[in-house]
MDTraj code that builds the backbone (N, CA, C; nanometers):
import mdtraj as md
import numpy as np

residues = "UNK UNK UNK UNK UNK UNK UNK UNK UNK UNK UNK UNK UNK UNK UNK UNK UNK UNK UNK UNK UNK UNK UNK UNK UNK UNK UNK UNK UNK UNK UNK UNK UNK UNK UNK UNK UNK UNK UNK UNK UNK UNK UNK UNK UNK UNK UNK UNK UNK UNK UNK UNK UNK UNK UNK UNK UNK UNK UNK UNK UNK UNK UNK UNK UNK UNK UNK UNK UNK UNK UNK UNK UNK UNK UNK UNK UNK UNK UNK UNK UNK UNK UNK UNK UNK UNK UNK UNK UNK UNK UNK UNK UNK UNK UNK UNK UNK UNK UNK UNK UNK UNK UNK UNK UNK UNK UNK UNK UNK UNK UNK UNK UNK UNK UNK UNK UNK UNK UNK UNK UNK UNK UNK UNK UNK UNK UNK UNK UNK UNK UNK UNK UNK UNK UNK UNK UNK UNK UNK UNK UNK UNK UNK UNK UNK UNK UNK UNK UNK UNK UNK UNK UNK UNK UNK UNK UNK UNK UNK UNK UNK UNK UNK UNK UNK UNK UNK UNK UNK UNK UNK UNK UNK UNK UNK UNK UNK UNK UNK UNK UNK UNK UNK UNK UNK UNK UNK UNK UNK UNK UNK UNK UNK UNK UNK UNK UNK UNK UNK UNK UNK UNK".split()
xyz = np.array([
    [-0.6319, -1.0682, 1.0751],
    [-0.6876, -1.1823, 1.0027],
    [-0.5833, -1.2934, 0.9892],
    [-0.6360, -1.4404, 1.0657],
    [-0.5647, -1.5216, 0.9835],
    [-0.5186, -1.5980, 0.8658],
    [-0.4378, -1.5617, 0.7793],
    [-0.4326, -1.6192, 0.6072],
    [-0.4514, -1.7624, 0.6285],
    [-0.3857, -1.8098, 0.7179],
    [-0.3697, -1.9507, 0.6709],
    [-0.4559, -2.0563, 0.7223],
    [-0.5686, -1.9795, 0.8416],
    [-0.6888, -2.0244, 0.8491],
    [-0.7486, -1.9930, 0.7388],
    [-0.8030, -1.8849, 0.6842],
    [-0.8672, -1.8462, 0.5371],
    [-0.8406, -1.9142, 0.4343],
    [-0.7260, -1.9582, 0.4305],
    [-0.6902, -2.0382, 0.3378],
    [-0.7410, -2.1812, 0.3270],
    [-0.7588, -2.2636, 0.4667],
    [-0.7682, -2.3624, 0.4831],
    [-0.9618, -2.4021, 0.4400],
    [-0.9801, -2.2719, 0.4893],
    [-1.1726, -2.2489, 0.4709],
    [-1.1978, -2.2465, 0.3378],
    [-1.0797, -2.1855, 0.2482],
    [-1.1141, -2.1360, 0.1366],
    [-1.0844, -2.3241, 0.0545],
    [-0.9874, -2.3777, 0.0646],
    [-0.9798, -2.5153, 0.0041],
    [-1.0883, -2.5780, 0.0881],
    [-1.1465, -2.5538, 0.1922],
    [-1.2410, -2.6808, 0.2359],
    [-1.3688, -2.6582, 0.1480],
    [-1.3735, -2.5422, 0.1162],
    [-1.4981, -2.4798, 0.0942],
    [-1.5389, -2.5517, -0.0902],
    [-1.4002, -2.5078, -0.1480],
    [-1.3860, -2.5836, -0.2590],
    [-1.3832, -2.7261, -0.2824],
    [-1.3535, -2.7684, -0.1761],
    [-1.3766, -2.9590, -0.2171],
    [-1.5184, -3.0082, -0.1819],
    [-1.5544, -2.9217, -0.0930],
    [-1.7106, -2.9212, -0.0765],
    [-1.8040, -2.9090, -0.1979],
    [-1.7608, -2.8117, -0.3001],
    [-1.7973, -2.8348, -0.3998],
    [-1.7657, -2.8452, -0.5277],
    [-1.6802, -2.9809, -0.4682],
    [-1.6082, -3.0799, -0.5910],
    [-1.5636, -2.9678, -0.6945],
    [-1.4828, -2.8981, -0.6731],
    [-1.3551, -2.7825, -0.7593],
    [-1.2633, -2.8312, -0.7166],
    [-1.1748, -2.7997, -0.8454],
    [-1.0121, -2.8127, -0.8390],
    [-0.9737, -2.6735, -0.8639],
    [-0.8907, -2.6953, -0.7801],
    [-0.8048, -2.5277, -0.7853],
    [-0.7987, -2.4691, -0.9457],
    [-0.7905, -2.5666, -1.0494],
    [-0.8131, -2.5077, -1.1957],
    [-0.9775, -2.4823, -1.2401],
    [-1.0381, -2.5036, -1.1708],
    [-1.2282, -2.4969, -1.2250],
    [-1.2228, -2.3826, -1.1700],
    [-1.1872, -2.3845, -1.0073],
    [-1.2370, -2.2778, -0.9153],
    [-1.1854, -2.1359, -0.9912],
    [-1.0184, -2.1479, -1.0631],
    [-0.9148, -2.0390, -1.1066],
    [-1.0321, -2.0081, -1.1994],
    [-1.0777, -2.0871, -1.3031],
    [-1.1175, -2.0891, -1.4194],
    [-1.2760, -1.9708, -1.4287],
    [-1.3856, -1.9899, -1.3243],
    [-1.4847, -1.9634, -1.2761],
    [-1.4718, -1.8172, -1.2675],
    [-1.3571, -1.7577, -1.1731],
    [-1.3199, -1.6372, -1.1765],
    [-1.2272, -1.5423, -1.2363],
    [-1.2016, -1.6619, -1.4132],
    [-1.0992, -1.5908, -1.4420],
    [-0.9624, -1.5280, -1.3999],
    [-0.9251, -1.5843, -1.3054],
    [-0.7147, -1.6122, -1.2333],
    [-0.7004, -1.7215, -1.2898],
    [-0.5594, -1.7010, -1.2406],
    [-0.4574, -1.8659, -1.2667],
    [-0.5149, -1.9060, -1.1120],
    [-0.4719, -2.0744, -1.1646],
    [-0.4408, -2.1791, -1.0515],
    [-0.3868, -2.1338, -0.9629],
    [-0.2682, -2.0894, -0.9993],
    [-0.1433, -2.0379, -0.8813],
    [-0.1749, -1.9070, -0.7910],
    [-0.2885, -1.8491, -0.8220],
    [-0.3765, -1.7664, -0.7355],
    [-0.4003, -1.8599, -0.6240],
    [-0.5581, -1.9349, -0.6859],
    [-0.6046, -2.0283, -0.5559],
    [-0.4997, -2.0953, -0.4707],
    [-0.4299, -2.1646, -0.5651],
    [-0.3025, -2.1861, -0.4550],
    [-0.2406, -2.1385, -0.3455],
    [-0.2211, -2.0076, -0.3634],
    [-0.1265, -1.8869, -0.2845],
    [-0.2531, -1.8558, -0.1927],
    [-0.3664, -1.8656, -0.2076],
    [-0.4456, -1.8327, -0.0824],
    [-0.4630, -1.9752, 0.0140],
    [-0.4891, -2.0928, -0.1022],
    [-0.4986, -2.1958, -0.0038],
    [-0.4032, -2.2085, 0.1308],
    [-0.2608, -2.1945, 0.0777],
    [-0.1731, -2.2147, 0.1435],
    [-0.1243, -2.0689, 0.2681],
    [-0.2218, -1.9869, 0.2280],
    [-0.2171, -1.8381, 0.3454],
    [-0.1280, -1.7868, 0.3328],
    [-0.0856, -1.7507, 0.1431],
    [0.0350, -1.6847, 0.1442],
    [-0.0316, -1.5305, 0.0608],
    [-0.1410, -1.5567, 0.0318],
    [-0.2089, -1.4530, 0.0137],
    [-0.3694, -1.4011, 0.0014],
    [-0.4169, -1.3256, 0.0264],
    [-0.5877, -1.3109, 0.0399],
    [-0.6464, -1.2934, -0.0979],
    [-0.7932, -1.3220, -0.1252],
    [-0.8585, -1.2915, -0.2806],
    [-0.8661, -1.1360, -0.2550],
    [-0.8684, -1.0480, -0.3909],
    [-0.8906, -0.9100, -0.4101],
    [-0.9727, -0.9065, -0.3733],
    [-1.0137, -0.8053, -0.3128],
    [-1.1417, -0.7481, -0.2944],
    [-1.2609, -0.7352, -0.4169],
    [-1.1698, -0.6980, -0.5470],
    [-1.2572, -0.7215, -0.6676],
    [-1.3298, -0.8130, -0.6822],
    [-1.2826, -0.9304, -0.6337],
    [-1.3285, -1.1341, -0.6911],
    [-1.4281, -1.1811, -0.5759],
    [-1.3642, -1.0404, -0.4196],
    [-1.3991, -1.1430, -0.3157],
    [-1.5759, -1.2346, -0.3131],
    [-1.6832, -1.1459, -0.3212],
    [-1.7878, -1.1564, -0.3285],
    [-1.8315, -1.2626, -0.4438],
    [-1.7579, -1.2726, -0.5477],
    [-1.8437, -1.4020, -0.6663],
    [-1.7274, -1.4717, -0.6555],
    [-1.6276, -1.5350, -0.5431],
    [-1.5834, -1.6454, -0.5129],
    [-1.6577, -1.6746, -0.3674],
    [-1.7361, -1.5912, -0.2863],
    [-1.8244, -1.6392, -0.1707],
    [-1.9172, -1.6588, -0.2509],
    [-1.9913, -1.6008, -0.3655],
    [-2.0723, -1.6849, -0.3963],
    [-2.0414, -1.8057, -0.4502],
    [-1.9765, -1.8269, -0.5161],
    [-1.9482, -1.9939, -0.5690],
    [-1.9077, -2.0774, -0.4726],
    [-1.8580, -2.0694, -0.3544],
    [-1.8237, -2.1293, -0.2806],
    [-1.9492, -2.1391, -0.1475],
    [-2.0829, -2.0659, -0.1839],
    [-2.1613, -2.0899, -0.1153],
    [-2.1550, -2.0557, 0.0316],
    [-2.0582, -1.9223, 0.0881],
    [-2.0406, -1.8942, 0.1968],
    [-2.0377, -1.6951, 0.1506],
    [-2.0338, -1.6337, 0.2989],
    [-2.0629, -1.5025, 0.3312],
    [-1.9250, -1.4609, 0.3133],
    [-1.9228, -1.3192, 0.3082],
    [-1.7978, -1.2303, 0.3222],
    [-1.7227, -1.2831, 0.4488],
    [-1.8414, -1.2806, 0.5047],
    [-1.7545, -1.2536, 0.6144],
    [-1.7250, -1.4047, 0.7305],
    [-1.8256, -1.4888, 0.6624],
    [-1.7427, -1.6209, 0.6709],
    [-1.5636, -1.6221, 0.6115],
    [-1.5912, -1.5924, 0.4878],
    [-1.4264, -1.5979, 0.4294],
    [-1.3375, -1.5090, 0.5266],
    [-1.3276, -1.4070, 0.5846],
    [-1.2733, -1.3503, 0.6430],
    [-1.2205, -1.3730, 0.7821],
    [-1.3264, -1.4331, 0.8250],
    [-1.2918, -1.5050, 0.9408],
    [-1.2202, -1.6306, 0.9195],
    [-1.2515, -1.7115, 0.8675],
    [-1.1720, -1.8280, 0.7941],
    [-1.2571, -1.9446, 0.8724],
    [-1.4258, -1.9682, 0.9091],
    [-1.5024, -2.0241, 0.9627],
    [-1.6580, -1.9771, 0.9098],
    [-1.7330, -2.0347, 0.9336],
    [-1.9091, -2.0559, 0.8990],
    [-1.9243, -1.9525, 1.0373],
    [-1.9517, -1.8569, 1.0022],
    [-2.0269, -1.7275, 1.1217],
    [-2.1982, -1.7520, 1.1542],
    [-2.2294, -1.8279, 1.2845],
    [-2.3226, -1.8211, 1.3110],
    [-2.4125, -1.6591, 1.3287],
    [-2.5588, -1.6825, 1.3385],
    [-2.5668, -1.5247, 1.3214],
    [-2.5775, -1.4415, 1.4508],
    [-2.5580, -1.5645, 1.5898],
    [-2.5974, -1.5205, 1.7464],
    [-2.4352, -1.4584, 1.7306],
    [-2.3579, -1.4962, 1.6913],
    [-2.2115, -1.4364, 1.7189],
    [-2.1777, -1.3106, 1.5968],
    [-2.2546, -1.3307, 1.4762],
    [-2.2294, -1.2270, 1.3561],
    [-2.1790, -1.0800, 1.4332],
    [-2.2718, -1.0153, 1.5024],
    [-2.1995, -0.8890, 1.4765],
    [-2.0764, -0.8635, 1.6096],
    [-2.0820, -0.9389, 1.6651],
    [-1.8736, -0.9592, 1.7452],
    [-1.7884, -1.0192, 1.6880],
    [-1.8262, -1.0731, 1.5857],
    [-1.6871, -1.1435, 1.4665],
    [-1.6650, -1.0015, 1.4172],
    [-1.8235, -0.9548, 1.3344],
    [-1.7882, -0.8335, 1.2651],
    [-1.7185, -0.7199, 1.3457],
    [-1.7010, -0.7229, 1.4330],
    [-1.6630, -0.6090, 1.5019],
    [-1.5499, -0.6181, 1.5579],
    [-1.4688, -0.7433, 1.5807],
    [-1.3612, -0.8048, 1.5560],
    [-1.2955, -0.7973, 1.4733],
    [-1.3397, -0.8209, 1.3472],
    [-1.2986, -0.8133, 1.1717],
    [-1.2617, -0.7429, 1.1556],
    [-1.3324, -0.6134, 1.1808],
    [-1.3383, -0.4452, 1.1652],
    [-1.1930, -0.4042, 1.2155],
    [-1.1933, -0.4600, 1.3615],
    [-1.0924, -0.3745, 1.4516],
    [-0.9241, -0.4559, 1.3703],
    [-0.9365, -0.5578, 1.3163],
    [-0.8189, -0.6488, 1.3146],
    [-0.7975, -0.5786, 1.1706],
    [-0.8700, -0.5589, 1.1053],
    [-0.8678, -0.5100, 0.9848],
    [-0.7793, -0.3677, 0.9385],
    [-0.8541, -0.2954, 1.0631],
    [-0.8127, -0.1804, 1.1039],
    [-0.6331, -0.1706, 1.1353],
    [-0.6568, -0.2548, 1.2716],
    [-0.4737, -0.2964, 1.2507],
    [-0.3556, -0.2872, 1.1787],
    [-0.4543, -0.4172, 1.0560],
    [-0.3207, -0.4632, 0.9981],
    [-0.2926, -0.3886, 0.8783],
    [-0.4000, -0.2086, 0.9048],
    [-0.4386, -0.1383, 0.7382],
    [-0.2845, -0.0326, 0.8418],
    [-0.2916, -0.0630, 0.9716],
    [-0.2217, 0.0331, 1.0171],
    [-0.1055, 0.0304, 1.0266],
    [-0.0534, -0.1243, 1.0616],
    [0.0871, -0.1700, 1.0575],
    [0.1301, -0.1897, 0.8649],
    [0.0214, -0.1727, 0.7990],
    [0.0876, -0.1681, 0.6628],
    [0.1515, -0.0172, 0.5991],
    [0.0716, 0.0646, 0.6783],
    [0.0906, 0.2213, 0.6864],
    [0.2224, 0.2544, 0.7482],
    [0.2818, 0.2112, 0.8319],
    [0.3908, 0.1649, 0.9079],
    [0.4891, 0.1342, 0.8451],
    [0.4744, 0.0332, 0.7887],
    [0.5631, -0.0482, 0.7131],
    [0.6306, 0.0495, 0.5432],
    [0.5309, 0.1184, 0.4947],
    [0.5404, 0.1544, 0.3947],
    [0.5708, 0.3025, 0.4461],
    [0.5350, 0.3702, 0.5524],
    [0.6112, 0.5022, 0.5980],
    [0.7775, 0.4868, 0.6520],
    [0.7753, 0.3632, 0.6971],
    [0.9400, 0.3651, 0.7252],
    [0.9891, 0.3472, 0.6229],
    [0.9938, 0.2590, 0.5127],
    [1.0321, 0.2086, 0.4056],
    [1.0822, 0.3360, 0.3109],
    [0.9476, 0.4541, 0.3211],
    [1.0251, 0.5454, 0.2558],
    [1.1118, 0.6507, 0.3051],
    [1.1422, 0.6511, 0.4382],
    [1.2049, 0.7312, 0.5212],
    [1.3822, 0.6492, 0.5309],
    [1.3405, 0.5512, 0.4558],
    [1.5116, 0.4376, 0.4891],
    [1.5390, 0.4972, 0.3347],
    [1.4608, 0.4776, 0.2129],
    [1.4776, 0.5108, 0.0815],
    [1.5182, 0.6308, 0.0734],
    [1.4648, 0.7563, 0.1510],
    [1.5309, 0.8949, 0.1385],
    [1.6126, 0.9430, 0.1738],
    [1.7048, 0.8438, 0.2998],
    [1.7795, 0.8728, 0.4072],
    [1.8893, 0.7990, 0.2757],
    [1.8919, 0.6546, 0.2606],
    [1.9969, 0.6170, 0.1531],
    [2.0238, 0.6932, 0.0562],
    [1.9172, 0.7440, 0.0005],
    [1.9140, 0.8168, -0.1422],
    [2.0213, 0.9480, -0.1107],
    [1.9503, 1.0138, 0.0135],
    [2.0899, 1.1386, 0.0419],
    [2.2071, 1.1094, 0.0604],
    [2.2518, 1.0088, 0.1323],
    [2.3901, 0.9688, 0.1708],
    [2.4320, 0.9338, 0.0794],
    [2.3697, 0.8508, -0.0362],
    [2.4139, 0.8173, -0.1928],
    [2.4791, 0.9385, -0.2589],
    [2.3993, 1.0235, -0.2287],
    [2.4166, 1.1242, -0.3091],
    [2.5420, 1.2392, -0.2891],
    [2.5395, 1.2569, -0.1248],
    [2.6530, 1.2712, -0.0930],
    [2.7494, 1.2834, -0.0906],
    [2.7680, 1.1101, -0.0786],
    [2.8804, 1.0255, -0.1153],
    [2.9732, 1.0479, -0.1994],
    [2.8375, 1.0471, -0.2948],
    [2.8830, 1.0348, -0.4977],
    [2.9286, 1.1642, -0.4826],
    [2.8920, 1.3296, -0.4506],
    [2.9562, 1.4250, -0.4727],
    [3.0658, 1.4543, -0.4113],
    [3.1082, 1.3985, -0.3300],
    [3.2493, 1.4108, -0.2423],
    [3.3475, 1.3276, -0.3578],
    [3.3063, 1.2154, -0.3822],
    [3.4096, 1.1207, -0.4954],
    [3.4383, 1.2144, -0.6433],
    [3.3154, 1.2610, -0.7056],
    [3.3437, 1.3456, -0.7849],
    [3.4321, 1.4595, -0.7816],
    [3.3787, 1.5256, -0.6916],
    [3.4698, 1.6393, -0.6175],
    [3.6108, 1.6288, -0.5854],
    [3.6430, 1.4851, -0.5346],
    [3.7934, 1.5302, -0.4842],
    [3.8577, 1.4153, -0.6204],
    [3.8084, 1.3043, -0.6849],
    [3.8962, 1.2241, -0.7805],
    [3.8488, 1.2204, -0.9109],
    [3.7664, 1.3176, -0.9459],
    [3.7319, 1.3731, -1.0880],
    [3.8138, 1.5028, -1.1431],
    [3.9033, 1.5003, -1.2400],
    [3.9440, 1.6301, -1.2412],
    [3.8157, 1.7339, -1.3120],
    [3.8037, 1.8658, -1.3221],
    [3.7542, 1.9647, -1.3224],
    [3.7078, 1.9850, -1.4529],
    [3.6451, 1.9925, -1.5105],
    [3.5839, 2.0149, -1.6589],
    [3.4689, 1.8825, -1.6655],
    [3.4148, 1.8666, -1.7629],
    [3.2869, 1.8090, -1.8801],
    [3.2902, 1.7018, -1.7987],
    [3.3784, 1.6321, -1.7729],
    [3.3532, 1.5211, -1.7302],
    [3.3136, 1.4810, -1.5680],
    [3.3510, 1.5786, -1.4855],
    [3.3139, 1.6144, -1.3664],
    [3.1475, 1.6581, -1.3725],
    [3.1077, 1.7085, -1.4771],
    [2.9779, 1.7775, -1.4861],
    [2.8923, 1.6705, -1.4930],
    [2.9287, 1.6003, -1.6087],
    [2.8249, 1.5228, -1.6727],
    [2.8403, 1.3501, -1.4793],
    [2.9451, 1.3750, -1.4944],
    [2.8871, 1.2933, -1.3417],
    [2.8268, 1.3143, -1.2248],
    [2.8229, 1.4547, -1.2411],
    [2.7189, 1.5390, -1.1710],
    [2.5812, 1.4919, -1.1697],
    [2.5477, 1.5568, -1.2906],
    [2.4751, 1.5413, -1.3398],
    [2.4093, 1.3381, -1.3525],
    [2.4693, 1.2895, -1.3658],
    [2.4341, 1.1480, -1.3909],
    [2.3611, 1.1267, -1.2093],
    [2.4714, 1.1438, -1.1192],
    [2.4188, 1.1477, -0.9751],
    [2.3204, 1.2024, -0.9443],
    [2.2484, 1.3375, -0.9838],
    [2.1559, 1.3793, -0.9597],
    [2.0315, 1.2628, -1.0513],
    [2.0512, 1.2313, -1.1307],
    [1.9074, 1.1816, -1.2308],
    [1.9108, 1.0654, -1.1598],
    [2.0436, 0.9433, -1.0892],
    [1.9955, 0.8858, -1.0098],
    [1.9387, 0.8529, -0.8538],
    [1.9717, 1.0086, -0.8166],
    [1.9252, 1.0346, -0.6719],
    [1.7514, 1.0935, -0.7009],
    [1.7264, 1.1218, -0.8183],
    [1.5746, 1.1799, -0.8180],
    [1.4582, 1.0363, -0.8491],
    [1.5422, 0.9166, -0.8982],
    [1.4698, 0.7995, -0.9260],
    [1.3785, 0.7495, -0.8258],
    [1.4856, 0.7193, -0.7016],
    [1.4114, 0.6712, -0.5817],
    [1.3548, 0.7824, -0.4604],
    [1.3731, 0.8860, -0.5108],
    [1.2907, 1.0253, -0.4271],
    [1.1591, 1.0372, -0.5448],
    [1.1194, 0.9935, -0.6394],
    [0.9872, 0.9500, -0.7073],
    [0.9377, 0.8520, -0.6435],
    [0.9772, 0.7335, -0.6351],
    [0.9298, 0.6357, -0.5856],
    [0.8812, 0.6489, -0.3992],
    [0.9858, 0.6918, -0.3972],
    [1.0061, 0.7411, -0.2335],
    [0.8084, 0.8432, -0.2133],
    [0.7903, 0.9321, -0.3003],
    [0.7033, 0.9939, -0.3325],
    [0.5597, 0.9410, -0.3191],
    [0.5644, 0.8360, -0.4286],
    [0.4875, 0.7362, -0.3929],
    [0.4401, 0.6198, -0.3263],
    [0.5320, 0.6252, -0.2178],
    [0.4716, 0.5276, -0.0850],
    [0.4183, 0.6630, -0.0649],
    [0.5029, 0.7985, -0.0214],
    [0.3931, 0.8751, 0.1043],
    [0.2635, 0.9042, 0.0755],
    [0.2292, 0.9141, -0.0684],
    [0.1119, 0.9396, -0.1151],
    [-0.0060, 0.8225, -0.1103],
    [0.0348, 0.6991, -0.0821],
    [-0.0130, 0.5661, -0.0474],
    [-0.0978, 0.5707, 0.0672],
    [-0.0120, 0.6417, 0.1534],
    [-0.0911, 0.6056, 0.2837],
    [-0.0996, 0.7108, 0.3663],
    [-0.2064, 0.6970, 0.4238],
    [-0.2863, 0.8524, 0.5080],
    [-0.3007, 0.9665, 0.4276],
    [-0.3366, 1.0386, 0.4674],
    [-0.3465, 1.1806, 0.4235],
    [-0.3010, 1.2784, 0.4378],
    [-0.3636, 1.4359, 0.3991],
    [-0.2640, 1.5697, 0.4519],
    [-0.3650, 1.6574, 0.5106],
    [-0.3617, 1.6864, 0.6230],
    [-0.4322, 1.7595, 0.6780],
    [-0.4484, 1.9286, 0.6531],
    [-0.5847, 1.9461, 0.5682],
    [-0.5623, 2.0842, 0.5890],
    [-0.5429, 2.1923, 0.6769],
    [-0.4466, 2.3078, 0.6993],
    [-0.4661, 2.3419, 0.8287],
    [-0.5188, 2.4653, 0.8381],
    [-0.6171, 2.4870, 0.7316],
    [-0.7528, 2.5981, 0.7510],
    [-0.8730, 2.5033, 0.8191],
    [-0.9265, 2.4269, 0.7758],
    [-1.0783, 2.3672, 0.8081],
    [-1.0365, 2.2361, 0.8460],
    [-0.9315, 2.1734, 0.8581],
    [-0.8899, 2.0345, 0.9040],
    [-0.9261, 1.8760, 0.8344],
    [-0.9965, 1.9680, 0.6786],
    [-1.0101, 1.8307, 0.6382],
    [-0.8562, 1.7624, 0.5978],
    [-0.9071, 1.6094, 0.5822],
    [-0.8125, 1.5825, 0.5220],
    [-0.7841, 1.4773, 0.3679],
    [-0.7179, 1.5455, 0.3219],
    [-0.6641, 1.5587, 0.1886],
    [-0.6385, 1.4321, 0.1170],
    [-0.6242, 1.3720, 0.0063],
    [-0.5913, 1.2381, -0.0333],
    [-0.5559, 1.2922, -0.1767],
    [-0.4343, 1.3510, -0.1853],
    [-0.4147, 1.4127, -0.3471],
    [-0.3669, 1.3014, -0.4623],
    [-0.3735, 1.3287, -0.5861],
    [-0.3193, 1.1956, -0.6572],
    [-0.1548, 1.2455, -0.6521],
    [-0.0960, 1.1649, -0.7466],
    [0.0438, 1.1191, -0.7304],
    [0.1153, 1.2853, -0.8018],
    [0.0356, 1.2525, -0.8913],
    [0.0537, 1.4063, -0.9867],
    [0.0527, 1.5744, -0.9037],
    [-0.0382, 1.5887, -0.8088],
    [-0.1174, 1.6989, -0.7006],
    [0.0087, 1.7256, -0.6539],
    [0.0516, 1.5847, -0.5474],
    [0.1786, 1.5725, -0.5061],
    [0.2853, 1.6121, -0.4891],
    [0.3222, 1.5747, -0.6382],
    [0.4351, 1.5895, -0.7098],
    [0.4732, 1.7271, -0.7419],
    [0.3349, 1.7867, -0.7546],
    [0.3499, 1.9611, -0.8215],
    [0.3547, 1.9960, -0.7051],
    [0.3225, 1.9856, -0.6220],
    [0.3009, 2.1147, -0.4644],
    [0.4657, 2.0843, -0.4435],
    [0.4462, 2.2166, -0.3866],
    [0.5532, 2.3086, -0.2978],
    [0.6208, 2.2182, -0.1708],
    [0.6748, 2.1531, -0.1184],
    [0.6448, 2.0782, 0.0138],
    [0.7899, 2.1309, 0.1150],
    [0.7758, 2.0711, 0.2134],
    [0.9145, 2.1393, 0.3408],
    [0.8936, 1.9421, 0.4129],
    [0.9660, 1.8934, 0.3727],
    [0.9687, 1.7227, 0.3922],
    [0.8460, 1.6961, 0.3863],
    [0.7455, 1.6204, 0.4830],
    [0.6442, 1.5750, 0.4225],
    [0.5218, 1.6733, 0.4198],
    [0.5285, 1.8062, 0.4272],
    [0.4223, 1.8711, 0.4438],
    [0.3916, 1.9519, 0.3441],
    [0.2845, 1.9790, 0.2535],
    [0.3043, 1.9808, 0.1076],
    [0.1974, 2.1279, 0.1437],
    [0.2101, 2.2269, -0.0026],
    [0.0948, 2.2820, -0.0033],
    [0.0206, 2.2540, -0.1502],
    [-0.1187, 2.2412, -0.0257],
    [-0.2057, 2.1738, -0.1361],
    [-0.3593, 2.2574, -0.1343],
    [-0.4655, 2.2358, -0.2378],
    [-0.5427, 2.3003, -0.2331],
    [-0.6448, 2.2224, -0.1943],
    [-0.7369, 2.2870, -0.0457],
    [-0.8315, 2.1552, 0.0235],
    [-0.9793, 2.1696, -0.0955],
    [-1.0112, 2.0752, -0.1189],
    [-1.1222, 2.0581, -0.2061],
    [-1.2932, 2.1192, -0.0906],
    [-1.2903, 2.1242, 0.0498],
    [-1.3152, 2.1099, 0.1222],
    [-1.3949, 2.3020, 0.1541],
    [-1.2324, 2.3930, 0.1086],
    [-1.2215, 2.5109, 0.2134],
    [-1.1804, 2.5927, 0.0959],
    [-1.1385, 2.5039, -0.0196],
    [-1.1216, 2.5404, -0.1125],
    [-0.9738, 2.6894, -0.1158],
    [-0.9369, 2.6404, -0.0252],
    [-0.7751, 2.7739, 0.0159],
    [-0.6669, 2.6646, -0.0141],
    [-0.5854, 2.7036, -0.0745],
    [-0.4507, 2.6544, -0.0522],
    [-0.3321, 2.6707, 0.0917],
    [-0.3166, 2.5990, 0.1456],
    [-0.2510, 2.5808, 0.2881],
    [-0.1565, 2.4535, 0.2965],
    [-0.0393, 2.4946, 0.3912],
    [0.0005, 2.3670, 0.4321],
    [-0.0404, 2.2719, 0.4766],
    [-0.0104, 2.1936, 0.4223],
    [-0.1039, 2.0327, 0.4834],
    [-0.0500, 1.9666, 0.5400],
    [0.0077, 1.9425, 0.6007],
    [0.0607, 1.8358, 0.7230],
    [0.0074, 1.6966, 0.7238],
    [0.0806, 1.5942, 0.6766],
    [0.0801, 1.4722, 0.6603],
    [0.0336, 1.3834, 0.7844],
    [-0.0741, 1.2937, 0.7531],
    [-0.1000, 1.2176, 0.8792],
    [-0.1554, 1.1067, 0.8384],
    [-0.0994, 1.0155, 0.8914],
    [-0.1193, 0.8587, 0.8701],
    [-0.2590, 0.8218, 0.8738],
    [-0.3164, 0.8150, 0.9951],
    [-0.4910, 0.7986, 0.9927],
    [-0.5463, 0.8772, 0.9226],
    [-0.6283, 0.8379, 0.8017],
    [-0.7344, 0.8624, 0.7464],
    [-0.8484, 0.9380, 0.8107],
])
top = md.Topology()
chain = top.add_chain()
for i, resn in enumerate(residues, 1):
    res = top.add_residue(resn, chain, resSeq=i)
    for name in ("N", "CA", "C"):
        top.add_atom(name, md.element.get_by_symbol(name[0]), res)
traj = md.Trajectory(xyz[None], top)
């Protein structure tokens, strides 16, 4: 999808019917600086708003999406266009947020490392060696939480009794057993507990 075509549809659409970025904000309950950030294709409406800002603006979903007036001889190859581009950019965000936590866990160990080699050889031996231990560990578990929650963000875990696949909350997660990203979890599906093996596509 292009933002900054969408954007441009989305302000034409509004002067069309004489709104200012504060009526239009106002109508759907955001700030100004919302409409703004889409006018300018620095960001898309929620999905929550999308539908009663196409209606006020007197255009289709999927006009807004395209960032043009969708005739209906062309409707379902835009839509199917939409779909596939959509698809994409759900995939390169999956991408983006699976490396992200694979750079976060990789730092987080070498942090951690690090910190126990320094302790180890220029801390002398008693309480105070401990408690910096200890301090290193509570900050190496901060960003292996967070780290946690990208993987749980995106894709799923494949059960590997019946092959469904899995979408646990953050909590499910957190409690299972796991060997890096492969957790055991209980399939709602097959209803067995099994390793689940992590996989990006849904």
């Amino acid at each position: 999808m292009d933002q900054i075509k969408i954007g441009k549809y989305i302000a034409e659409c509004r002067k069309n019917k004489n709104l200012t970025q504060m009526q239009l904000a106002e109508k759907l309950n955001i700030t100004d600086r919302a409409v703004s950030k889409w006018e300018r294709g620095k960001a898309l409406p929620d999905s929550s708003i999308m539908l009663e800002l196409c209606g006020l603006l007197g255009i289709t979903v999927n006009d807004l999406l395209c960032g043009e007036e969708v005739d209906m001889e062309n409707n379902n190859q835009k839509n199917e266009q939409l779909l596939l581009d959509m698809a994409k950019e759900l995939e390169n965000k999956n991408k983006i947020i699976w490396s992200t936590m694979w750079v976060i866990m990789i730092v987080s160990i070498t942090a951690l490392i690090a910190g126990l080699f320094v302790v180890r050889f220029f801390i002398p031996e008693g309480v105070w060696q401990l408690v910096a231990i200890l301090a290193l560990c509570v900050v190496f578990l901060i960003p292996c939480f967070y780290a946690l929650k990208l993987e749980v963000s995106v894709g799923a875990y494949k059960c590997k009794n019946c092959g469904h696949e899995i979408v646990p909350t953050y909590t499910q997660a957190l409690n299972a057993m796991h060997m890096g990203t492969t957790r055991y979890l209980k399939c709602p599906k097959c209803n067995k507990r099994t390793w689940c093996k992590k996989v990006l596509k849904k």
